[in-house]
C-alpha positions as protocol buffer text, in pm:
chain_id: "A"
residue {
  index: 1
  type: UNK
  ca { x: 6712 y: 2399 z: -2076 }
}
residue {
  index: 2
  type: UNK
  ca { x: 6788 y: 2379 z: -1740 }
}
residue {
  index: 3
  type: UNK
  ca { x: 6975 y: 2068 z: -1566 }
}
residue {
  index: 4
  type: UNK
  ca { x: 6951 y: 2060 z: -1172 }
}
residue {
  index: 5
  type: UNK
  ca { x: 7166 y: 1810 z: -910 }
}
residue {
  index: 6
  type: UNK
  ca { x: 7014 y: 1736 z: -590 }
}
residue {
  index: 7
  type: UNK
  ca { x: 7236 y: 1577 z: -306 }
}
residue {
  index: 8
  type: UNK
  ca { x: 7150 y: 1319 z: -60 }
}
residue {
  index: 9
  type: UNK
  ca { x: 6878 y: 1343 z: 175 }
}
residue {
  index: 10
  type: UNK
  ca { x: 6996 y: 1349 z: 557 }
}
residue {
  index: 11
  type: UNK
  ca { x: 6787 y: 1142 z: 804 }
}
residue {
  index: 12
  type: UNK
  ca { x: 6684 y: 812 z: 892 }
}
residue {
  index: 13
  type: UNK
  ca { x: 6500 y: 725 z: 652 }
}
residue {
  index: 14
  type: UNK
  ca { x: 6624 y: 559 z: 275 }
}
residue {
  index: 15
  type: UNK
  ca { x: 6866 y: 730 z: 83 }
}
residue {
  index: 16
  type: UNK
  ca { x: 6792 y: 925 z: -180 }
}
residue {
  index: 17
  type: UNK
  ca { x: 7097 y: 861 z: -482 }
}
residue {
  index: 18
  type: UNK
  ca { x: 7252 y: 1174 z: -648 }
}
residue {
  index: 19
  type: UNK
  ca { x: 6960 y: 1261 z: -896 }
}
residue {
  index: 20
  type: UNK
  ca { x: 7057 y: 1466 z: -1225 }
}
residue {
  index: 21
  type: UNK
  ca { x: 6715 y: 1637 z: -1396 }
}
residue {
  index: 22
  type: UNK
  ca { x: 6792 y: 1601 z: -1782 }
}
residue {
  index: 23
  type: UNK
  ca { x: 6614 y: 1679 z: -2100 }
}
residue {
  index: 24
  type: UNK
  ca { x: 6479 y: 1328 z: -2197 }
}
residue {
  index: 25
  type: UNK
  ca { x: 6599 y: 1213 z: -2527 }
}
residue {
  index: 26
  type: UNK
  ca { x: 6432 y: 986 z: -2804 }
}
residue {
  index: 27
  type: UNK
  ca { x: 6608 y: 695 z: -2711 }
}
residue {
  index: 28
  type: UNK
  ca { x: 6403 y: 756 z: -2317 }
}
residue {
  index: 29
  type: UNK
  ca { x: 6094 y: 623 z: -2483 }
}
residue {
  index: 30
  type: UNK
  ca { x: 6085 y: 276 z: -2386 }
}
residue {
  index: 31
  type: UNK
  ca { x: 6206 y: 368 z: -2022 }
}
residue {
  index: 32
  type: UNK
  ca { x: 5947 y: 612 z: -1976 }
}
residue {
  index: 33
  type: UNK
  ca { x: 5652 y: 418 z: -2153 }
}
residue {
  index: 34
  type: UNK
  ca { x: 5777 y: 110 z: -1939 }
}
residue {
  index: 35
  type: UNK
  ca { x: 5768 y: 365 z: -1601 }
}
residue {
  index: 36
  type: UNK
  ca { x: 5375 y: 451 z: -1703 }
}
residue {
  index: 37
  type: UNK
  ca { x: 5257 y: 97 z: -1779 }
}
residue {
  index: 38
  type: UNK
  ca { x: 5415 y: -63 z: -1453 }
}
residue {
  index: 39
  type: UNK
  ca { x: 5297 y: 262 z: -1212 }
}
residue {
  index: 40
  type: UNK
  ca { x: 5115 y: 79 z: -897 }
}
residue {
  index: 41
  type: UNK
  ca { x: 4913 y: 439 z: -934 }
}
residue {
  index: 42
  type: UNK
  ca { x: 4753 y: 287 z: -1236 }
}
residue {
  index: 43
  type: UNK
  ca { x: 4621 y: -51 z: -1079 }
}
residue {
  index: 44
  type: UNK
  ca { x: 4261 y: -183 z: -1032 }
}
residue {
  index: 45
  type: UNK
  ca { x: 4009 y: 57 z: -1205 }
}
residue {
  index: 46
  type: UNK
  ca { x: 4300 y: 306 z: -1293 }
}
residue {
  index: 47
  type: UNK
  ca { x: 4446 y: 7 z: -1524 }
}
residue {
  index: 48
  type: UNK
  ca { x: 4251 y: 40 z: -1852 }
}
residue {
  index: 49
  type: UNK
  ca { x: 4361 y: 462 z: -1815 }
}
residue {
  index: 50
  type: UNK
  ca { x: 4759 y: 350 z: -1912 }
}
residue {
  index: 51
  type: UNK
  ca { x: 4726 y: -24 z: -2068 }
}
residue {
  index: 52
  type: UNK
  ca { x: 4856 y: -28 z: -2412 }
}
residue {
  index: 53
  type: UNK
  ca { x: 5014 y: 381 z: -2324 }
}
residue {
  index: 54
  type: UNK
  ca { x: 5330 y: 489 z: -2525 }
}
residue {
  index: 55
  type: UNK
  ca { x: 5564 y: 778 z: -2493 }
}
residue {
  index: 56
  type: UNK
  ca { x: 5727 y: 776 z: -2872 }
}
residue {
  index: 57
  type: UNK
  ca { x: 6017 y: 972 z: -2955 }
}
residue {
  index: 58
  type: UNK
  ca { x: 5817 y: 1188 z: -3185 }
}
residue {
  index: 59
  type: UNK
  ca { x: 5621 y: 1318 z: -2827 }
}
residue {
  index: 60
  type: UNK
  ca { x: 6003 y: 1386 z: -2647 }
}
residue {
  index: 61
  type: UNK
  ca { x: 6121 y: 1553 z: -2935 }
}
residue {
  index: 62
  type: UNK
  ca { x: 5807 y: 1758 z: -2939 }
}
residue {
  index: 63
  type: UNK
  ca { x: 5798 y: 1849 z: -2578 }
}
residue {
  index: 64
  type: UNK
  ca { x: 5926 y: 1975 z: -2333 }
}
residue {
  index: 65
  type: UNK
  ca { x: 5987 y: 1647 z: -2152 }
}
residue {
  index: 66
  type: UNK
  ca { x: 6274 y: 1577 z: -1856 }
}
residue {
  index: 67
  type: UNK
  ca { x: 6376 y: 1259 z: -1692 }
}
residue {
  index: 68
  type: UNK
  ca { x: 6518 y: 1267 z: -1341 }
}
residue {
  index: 69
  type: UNK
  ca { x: 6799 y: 978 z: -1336 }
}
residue {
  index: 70
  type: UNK
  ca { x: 7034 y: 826 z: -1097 }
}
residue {
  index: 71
  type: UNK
  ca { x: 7377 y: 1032 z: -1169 }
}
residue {
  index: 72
  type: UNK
  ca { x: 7578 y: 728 z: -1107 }
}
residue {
  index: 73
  type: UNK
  ca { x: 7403 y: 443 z: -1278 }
}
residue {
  index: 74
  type: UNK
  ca { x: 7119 y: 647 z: -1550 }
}
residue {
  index: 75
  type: UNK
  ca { x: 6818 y: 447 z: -1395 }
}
residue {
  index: 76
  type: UNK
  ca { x: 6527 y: 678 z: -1494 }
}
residue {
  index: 77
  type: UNK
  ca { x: 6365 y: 758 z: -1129 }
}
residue {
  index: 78
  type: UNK
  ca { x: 6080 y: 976 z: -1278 }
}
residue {
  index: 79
  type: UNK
  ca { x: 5999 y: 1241 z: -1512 }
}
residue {
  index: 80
  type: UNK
  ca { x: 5744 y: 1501 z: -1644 }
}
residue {
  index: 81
  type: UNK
  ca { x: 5635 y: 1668 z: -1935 }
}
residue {
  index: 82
  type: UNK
  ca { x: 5560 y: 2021 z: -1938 }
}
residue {
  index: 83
  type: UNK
  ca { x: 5309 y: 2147 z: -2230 }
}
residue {
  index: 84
  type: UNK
  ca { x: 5347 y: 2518 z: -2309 }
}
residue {
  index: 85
  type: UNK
  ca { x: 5051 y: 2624 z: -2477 }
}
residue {
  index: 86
  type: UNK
  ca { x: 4830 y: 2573 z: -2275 }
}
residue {
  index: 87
  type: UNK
  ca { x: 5080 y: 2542 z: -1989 }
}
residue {
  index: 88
  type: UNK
  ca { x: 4999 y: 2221 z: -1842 }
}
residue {
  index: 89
  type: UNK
  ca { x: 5164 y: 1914 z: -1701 }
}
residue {
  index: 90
  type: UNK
  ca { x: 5090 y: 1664 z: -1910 }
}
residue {
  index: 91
  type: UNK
  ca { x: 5219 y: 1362 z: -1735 }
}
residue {
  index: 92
  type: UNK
  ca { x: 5429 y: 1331 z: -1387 }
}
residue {
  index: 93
  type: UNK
  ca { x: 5551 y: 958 z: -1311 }
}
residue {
  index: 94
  type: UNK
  ca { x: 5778 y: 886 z: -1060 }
}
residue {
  index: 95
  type: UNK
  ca { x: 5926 y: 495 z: -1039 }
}
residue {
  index: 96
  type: UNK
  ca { x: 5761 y: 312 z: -775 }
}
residue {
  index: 97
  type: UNK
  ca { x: 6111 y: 194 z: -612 }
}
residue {
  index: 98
  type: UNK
  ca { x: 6178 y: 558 z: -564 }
}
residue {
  index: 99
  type: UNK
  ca { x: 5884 y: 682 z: -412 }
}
residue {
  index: 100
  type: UNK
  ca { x: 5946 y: 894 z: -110 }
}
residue {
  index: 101
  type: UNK
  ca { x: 6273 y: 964 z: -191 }
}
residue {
  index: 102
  type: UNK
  ca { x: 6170 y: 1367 z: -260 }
}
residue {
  index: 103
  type: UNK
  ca { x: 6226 y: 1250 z: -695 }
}
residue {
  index: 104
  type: UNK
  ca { x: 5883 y: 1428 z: -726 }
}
residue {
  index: 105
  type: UNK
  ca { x: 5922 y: 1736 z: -532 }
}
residue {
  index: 106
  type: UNK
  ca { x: 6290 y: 1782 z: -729 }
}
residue {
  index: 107
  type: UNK
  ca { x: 6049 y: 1750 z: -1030 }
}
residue {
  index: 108
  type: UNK
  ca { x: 5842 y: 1960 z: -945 }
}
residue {
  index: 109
  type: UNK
  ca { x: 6132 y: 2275 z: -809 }
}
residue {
  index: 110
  type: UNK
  ca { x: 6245 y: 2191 z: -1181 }
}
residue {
  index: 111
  type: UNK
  ca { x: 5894 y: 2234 z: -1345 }
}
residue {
  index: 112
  type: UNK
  ca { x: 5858 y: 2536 z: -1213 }
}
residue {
  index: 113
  type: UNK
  ca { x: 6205 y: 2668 z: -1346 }
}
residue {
  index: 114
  type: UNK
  ca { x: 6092 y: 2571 z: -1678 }
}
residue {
  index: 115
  type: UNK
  ca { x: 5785 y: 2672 z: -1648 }
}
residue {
  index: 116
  type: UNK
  ca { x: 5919 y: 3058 z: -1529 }
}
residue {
  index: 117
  type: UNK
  ca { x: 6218 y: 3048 z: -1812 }
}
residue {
  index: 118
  type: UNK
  ca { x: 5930 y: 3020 z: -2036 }
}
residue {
  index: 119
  type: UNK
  ca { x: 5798 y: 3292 z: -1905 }
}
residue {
  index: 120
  type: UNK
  ca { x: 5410 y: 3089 z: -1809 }
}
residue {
  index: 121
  type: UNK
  ca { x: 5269 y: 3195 z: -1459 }
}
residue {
  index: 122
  type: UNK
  ca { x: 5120 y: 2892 z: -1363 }
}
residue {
  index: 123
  type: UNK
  ca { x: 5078 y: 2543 z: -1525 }
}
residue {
  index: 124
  type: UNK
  ca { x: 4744 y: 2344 z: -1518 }
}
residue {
  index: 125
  type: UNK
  ca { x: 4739 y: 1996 z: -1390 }
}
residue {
  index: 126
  type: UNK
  ca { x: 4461 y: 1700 z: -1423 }
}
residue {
  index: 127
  type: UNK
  ca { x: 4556 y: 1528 z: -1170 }
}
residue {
  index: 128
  type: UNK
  ca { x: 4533 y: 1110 z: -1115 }
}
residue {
  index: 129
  type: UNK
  ca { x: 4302 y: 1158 z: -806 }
}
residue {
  index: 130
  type: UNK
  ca { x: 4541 y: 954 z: -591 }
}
residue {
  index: 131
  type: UNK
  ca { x: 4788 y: 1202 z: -684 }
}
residue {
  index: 132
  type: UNK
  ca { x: 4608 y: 1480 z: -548 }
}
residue {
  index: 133
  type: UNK
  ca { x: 4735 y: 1496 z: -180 }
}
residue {
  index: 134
  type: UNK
  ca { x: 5081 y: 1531 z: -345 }
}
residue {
  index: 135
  type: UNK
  ca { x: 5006 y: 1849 z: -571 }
}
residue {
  index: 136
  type: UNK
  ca { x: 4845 y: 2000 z: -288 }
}
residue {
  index: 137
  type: UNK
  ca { x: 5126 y: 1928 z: -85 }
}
residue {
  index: 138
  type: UNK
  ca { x: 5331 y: 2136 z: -335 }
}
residue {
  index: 139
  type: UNK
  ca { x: 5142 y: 2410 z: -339 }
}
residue {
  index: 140
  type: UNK
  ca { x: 4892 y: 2336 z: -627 }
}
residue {
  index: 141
  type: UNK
  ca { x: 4517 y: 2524 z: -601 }
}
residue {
  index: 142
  type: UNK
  ca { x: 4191 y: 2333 z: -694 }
}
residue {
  index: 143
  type: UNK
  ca { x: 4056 y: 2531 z: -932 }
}
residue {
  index: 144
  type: UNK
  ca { x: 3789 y: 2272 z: -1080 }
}
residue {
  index: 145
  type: UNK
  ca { x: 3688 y: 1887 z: -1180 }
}
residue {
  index: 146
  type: UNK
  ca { x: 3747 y: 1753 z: -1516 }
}
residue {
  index: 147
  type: UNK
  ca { x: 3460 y: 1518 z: -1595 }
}
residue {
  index: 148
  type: UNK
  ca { x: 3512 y: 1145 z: -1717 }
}
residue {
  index: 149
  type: UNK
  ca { x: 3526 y: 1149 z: -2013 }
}
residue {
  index: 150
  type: UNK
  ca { x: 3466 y: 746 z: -2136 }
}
residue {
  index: 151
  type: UNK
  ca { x: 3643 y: 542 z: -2287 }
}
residue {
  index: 152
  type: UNK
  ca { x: 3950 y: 677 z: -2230 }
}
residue {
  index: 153
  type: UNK
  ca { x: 3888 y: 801 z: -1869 }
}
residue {
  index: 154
  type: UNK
  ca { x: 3619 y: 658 z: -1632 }
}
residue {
  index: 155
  type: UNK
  ca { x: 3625 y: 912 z: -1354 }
}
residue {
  index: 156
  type: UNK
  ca { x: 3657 y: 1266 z: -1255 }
}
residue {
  index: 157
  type: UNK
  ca { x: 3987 y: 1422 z: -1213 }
}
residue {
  index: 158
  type: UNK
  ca { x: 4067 y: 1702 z: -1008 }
}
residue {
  index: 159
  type: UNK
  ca { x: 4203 y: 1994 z: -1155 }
}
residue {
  index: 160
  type: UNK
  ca { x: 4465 y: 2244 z: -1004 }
}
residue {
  index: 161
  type: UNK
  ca { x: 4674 y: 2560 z: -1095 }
}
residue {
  index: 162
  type: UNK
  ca { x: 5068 y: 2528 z: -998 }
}
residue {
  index: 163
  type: UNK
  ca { x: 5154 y: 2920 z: -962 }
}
residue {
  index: 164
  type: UNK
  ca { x: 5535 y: 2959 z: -1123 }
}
residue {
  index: 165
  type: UNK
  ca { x: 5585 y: 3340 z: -1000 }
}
């Protein structure tokens, strides 16, 4: 499994800490669940999509799942989990105090390392429709709409293809 460092940003704008990507371990669980359930993506009618959500240890052991972290500190900044058969991205959260700092593009660069070391050509996302923009923004292809599917999800989700190779 791979680990990658990124550096700080240079510009004007906030500072990005030194961010290590790590294989999330069991004891993550309670971080990452707490990351989902507080995600501003996830207010207003989004809400009912993560209330009551859980990432157990049983689903980090299981998967392929990595946690981007503050090198100095450990705060969890984001993380994703990357299903391999079917490739997919199963879920892609980045803390709201660290939005904009590039934690989800360095998620991404590492998803698709993954994602080639496993030797998969592309990886399916459903994406969060706010999250869209962002995948698209990344390269990501609309290849189709996944329909609601109530009660679990109450609207349509676009679906894109992340090429690896």
């Amino acid at each position: 499994m791979g680990s990658g460092r990124a550096g700080r940003r240079r510009g004007s704008g906030p500072r990005r800490p030194d961010v290590v990507v790590r294989r999330a371990a069991p004891g993550d669980a309670g971080r990452l669940t707490r990351l989902v359930r507080t995600s501003r993506a996830y207010e207003g009618p989004y809400a009912p999509m993560v209330q009551g959500y859980r990432i157990g240890p049983d689903y980090i052991e299981t998967h392929r799942v990595f946690v981007a972290a503050d090198s100095d500190t450990g705060q969890v900044l984001g993380f994703y989990a990357l299903l391999l058969d079917p490739p997919e991205l199963d879920l892609m959260f980045v803390a709201d105090s660290a939005q904009g700092l590039g934690i989800g593009r360095l998620l991404i660069t590492h998803l698709r390392e993954e994602a080639r070391s496993a030797g998969l050509m592309g990886v399916r996302i459903v994406s969060h429709p706010p999250a869209e923009g962002f995948y698209l923004s990344i390269g990501a292809e609309p290849v189709g709409t996944v329909r609601a599917a109530p009660p679990a999800v109450l609207w349509d989700r676009p679906e894109l293809l992340l090429r690896t190779g």
